[in-house]
C-alpha positions in Angstrom: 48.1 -35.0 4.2 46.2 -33.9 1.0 48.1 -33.6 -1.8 47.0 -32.3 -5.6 48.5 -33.7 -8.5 51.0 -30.8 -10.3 50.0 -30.0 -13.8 51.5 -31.3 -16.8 54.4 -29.8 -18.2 56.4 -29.8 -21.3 59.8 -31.4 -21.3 62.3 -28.9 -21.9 63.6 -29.0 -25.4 67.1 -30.6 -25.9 69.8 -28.6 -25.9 71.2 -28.2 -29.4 74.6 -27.4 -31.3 74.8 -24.8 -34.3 75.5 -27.4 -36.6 72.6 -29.1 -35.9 70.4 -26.1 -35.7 71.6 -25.6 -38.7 70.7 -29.0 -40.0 67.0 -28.8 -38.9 66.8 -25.6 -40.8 68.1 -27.1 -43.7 65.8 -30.1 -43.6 62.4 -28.3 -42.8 63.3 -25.8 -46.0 63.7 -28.5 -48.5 60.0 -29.8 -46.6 58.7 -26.7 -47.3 59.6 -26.5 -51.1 59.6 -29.9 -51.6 55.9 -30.2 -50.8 54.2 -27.3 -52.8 56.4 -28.4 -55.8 54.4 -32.1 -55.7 51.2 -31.1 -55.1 50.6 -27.9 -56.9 51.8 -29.2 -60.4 49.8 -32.5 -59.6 46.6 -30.3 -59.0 46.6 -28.5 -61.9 46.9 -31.5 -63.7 43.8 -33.2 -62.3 42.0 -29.7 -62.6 43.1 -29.9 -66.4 41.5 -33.2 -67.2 38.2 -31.3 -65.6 38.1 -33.1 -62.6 35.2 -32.1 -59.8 35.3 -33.6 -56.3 30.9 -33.3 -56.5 31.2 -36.0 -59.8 35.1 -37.7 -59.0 33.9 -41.2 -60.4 33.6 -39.4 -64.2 36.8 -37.9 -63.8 39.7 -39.7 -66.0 41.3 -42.1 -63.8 44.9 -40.7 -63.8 43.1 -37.3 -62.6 41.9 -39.4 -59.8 44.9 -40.9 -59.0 46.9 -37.2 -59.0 44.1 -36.0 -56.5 44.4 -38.9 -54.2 48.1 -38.8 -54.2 48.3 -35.5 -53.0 47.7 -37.3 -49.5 51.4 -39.1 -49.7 53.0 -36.1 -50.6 53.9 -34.8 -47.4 55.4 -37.6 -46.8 57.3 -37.7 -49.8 58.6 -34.4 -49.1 59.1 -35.3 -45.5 61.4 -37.7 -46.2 62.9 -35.3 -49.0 63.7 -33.1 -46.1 65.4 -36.1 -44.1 67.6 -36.5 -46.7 69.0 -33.2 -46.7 71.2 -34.4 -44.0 73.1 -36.4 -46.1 72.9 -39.4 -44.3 70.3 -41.5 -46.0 67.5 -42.7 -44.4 69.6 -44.0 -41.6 68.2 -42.3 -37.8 64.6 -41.4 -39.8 62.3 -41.7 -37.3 59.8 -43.7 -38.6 57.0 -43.7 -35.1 56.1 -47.6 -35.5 56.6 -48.1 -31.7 53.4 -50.1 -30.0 51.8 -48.0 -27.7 49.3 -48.9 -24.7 45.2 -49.4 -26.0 44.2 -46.5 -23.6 46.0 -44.3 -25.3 44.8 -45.7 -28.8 41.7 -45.3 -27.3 41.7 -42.0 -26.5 43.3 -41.1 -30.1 40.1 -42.4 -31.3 37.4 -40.8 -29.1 38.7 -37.2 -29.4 37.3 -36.8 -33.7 34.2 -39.1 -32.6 33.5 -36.8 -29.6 33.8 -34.2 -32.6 32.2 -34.8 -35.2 29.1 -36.7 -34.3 28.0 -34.2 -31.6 28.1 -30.9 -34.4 26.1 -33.5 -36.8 23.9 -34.4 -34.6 23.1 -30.9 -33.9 22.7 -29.8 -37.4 20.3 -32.7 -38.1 18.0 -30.8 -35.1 18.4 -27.1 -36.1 17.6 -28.2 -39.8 21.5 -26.7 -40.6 21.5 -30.4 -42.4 18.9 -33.1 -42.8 19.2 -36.5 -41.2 19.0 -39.6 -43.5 20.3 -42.8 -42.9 19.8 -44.2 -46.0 23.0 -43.6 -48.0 25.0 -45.0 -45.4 22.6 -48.4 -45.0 23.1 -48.3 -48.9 26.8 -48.3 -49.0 27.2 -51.1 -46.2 24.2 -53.2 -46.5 23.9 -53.1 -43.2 21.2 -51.4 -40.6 22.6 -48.3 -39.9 23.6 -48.9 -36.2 25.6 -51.0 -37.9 27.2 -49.6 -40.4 28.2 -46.6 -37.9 30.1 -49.3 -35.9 31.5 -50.5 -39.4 32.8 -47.1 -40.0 33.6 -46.6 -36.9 36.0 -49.5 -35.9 37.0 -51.7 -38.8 37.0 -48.7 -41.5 39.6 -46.3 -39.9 41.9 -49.1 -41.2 42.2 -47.7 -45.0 42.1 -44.5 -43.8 44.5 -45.1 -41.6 46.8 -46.5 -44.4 46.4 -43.1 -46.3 46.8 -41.1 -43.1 50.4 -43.0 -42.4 51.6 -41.0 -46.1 50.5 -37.4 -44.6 51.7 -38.0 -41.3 55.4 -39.2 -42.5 55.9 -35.5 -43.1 53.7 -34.0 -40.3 54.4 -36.1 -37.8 57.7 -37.6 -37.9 59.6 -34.5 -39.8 57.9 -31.7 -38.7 56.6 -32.2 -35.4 59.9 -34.4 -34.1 62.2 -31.7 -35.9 60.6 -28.4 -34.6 60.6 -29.9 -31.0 63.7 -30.3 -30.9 64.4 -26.1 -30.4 60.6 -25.4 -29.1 58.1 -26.2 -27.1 55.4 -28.5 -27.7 52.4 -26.3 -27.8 54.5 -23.9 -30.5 55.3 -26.8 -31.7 51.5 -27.8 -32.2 50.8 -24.1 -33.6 53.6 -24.6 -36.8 52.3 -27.8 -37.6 48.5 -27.0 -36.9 49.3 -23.6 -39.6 51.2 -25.5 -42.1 48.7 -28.5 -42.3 46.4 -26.6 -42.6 47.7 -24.3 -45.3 48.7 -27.2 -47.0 44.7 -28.3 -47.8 44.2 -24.5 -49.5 45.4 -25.5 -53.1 42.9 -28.4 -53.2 40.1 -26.6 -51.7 41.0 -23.5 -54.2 41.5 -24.7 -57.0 39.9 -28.0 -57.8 36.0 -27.8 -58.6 34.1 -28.8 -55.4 36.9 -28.8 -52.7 34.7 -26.1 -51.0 31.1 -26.3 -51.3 29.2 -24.5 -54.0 27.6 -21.4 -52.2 30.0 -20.9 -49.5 32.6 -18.3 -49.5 36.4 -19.3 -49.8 37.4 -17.4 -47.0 34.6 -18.6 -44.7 36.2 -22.1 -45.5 39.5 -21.6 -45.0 39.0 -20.2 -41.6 37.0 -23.0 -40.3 39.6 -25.6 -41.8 42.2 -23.7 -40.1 40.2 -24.2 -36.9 39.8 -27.6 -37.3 43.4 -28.3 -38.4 45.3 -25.9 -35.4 42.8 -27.4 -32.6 43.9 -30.9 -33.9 47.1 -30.9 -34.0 47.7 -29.9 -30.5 46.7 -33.7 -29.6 49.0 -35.1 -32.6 51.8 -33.6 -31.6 51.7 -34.1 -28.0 50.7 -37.9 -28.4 53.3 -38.1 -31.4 56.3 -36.8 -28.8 55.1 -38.3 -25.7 54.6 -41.9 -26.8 57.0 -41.8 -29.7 54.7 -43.5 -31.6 52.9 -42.8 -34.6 50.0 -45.1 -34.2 47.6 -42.4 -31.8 48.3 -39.9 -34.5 47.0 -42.4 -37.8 44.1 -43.5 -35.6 42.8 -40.1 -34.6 43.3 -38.7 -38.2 41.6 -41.7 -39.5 38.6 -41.6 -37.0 38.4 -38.1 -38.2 37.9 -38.9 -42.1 35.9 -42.0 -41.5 33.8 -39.9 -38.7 33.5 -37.1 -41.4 33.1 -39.1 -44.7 32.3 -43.0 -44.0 29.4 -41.9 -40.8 28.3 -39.0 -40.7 28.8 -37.4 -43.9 26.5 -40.6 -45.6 23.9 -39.7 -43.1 23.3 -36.9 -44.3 21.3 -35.3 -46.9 22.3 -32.1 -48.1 20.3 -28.7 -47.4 20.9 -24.8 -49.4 22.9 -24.2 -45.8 24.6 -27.2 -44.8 27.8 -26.5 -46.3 28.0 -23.9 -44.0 27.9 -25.8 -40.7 29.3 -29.7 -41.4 31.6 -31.1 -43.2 35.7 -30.3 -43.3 35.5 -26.6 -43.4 31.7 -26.1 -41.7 31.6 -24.0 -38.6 30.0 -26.8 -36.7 32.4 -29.1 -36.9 35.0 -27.4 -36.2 33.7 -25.8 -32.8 32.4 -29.3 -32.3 36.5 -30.5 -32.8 37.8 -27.5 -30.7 35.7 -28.4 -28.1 36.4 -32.4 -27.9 40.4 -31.3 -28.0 39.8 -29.4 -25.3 37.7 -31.2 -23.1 39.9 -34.0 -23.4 43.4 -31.5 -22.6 44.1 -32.8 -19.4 43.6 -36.5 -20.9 46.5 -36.1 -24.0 48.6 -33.6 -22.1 49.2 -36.4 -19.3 50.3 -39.0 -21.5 54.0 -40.2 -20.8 56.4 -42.1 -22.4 55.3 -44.7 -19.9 52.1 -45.1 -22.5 54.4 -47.1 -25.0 53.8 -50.6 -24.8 57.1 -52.9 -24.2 
């Protein structure tokens, strides 16, 4: 007899008291004030000592060093938000559980499936022009190799600065809000928030949107990119209970972005536009690879963590 495999489904959410309704609501309030307090007075700092993300290396170094910090701060205030219990750090959730190499495998495909596929099609329409060299510069290395360089061995560092971000996203956020909702709401908050949370850099620091391209152009595309990624966070994050799919897809992401593609490319009057965080190509590019890989990261199970 034939027989068809059912859908996926969400678990149902756990069934919660008041009091620790109440809790969760306490804990993702002080998240959400804990976090703009950090970064905000951090940014203007940096943007005081005249720092530009185009010419970063002539900026003072403690303006460099309140930029780059802005990527722990959700996890700062992640863990601010913990704490709001009242019961130390004691039950945090901290997501180091091994997980199975499929599923670290398909964490990694999903922003390589992404991002190379909308700049390759740039480089073809002229949207941005191909050149190799910077990257072969950087590495030393023939650029087939220094793709797989970027590719494999450097997502580690990113992944090290992803882990700070993802404290808060991933292990607050997400694990809190799906307690009392489903996973794909779930997926929507955090996808809105993370998001939102990139606007003050992109606003109002010189260069975090490129010169000639509108802000609100930007921030609609980032918000693309941002909601259509988080729906594969979140559901590897709660399936697997690990955090390890969620650093290595963020980090393929950057590297993809910044370490590959990004030195491959030479700037045009228009490529602002299309590539980059915040171009239009890359984010319909990223939509796409989330959801022609759906049925792959919605059938992960618990089953995927490794013993």
């Amino acid at each position: 007899m034939h027989t068809t495999t059912p859908p996926p489904t969400e678990p149902p959410a756990p069934a919660f008291t008041a009091a620790e309704r109440d809790l969760t609501r306490r804990q993702l309030t002080v998240f959400a004030l804990v976090l703009p307090a950090l970064v905000l007075p951090s940014l203007a700092y940096a943007v005081s000592q005249g720092l530009d993300l185009n010419r970063l290396d002539q900026a003072p170094v403690s303006a460099q060093i309140a930029v780059f910090s802005g990527g722990f701060m959700p996890g700062v205030a992640g863990l601010a938000g913990w704490l709001a219990a009242g019961r130390g750090l004691r039950g945090f959730d901290w997501g180091l559980r091994r997980v199975r190499w499929p599923v670290i495998g398909l964490a990694w495909l999903i922003p390589v499936l992404g991002v190379i596929p909308a700049y390759v099609v740039a480089w073809l329409t002229g949207a941005a022009r191909f050149d190799p060299g910077n990257l072969a510069t950087s590495t030393g290395l023939p650029p087939v190799l220094g793709v797989l360089l970027g590719l494999v061995p450097g997502i580690v560092p990113y992944m090290l600065l992803s882990y700070g971000e993802q404290i808060g996203w991933s292990n607050l956020l997400a694990v809190r809000l799906s307690a009392t909702r489903s996973v794909d709401a779930t997926a929507l908050i955090v996808g809105l928030a993370w998001g939102v949370s990139h606007f003050p850099l992109m606003l109002l620091v010189p260069g975090g949107i490129e010169e000639g391209v509108p802000a609100p152009y930007a921030l609609l595309w980032f918000m693309v990119e941002t909601v259509a990624l988080a729906y594969p966070l979140v559901w590897l994050r709660l399936r697997t209970g690990s955090i390890w799919p969620v650093l290595v897809l963020h980090a393929t992401l950057n590297a993809s972005v910044y370490f590959v593609a990004g030195a491959m490319t030479a700037a045009t009057d228009h490529s602002g536009w299309f590539v980059g965080e915040g171009g239009a190509l890359t984010s319909v590019f990223i939509a796409l690879a989330v959801l022609g890989t759906r049925p792959l990261w919605r059938n992960v199970t618990a089953s995927s963590a490794a013993n």
